[in-house]
DRENTORRO-913460 format. One record per residue: residue number from 1; residue in three letters; x, y, z of N, C-alpha, C in turn. Coordinates in nm, 3 decimals, decimal comma, padded with zeros to 5 digits. Each point is the difference from the previous one (the first is absolute). Example, Ala and Ser with C-alpha at 12.3 -4.5 7.8 and 13.67 -1.06 7.14 Angstrom:
BEGIN
i	aa	n.xx	n.yy	n.zz	ca.xx	ca.yy	ca.zz	c.xx	c.yy	c.zz
1	ALA	01,319	-00,569	00,780	-00,089	00,119	00,000	00,090	00,120	00,000
2	SER	-00,035	00,105	-00,072	00,082	00,119	00,006	-00,077	00,109	00,073
//
This chain:
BEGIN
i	aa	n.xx	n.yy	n.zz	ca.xx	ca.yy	ca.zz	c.xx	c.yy	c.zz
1	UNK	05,409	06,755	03,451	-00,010	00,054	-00,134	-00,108	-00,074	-00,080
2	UNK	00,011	-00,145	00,043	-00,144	-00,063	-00,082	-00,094	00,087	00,044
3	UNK	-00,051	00,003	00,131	-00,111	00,056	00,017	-00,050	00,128	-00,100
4	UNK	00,083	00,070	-00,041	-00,022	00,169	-00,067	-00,031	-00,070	-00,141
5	UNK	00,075	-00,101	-00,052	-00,047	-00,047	-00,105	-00,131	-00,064	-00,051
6	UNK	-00,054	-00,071	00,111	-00,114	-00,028	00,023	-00,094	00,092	-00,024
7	UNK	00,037	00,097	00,104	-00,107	00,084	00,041	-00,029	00,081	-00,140
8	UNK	00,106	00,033	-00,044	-00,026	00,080	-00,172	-00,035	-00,076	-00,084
9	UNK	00,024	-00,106	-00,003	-00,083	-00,099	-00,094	-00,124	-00,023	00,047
10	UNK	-00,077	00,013	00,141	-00,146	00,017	-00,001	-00,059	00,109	-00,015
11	UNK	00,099	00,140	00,007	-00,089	00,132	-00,044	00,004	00,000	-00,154
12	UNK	00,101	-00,059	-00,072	-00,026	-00,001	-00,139	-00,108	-00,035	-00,050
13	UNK	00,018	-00,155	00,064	-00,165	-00,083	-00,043	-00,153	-00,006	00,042
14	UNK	00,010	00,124	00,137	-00,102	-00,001	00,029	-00,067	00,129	-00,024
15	UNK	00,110	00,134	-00,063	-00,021	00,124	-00,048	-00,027	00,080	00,134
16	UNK	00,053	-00,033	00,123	00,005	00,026	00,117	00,086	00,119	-00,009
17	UNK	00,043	00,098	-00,089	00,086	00,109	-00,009	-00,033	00,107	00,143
18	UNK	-00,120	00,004	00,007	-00,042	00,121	00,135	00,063	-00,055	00,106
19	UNK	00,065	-00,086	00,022	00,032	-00,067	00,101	00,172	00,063	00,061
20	UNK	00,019	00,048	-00,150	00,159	00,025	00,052	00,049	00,125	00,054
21	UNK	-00,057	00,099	-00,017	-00,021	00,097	00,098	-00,055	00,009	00,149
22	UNK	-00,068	-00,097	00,027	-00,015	-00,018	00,131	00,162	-00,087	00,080
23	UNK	-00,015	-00,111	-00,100	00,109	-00,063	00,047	00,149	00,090	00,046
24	UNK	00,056	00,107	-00,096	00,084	00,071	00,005	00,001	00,090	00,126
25	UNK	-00,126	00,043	00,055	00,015	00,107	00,079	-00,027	-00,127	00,121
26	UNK	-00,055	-00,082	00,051	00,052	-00,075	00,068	00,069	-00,017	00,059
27	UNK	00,137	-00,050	-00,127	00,131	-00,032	00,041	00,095	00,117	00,021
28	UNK	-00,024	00,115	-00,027	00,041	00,144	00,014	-00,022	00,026	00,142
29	UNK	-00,167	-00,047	00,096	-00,001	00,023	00,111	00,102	-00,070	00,082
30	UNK	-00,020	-00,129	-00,056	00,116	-00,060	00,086	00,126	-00,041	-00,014
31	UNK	00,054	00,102	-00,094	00,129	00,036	-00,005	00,037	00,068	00,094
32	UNK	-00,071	00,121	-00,008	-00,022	00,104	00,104	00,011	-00,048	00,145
33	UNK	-00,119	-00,068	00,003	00,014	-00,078	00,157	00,123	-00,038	00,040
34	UNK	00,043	-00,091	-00,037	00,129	-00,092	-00,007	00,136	00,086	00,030
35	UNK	-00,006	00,130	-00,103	00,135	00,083	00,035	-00,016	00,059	00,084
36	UNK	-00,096	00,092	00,074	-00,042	00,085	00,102	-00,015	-00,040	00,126
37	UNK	00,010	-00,156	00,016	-00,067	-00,085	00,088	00,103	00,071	00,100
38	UNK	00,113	-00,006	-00,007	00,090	-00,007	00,086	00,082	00,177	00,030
39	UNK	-00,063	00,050	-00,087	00,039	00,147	00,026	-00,086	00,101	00,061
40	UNK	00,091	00,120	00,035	-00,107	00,084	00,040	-00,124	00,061	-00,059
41	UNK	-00,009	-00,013	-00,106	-00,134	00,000	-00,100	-00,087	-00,112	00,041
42	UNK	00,032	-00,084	00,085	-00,162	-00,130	00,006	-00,116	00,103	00,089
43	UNK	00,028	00,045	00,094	-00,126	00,060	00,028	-00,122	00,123	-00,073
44	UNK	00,108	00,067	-00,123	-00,036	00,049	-00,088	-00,086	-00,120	-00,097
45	UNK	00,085	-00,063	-00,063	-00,088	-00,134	-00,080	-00,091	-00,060	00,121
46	UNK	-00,018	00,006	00,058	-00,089	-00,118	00,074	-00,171	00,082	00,002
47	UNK	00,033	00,174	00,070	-00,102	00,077	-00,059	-00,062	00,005	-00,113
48	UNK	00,063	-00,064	-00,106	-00,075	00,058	-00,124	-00,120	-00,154	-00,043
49	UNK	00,012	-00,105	00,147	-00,074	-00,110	-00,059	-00,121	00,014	00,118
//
């Protein structure tokens, strides 16, 4: 949890805002990854990289 705190306290101060939309879909991919890994959908997700 420090870390996220950090990390928003350097997009604050560095006006790094464009940053958080990348970051989001990111972690969206590998949400994705992570749940699918193990189901019959991974070879579906695995195509789309």
């Amino acid at each position: 949890m420090e870390f996220i705190k950090e990390f928003w306290m350097f997009l604050k101060a560095r006006k790094k805002y464009w940053l958080i939309p990348s970051i989001v879909i990111l972690l969206f991919f590998g949400v994705i990854i992570v749940l699918a890994g193990g189901s019959a959908l991974a070879p579906f997700i695995y195509s789309l990289f």
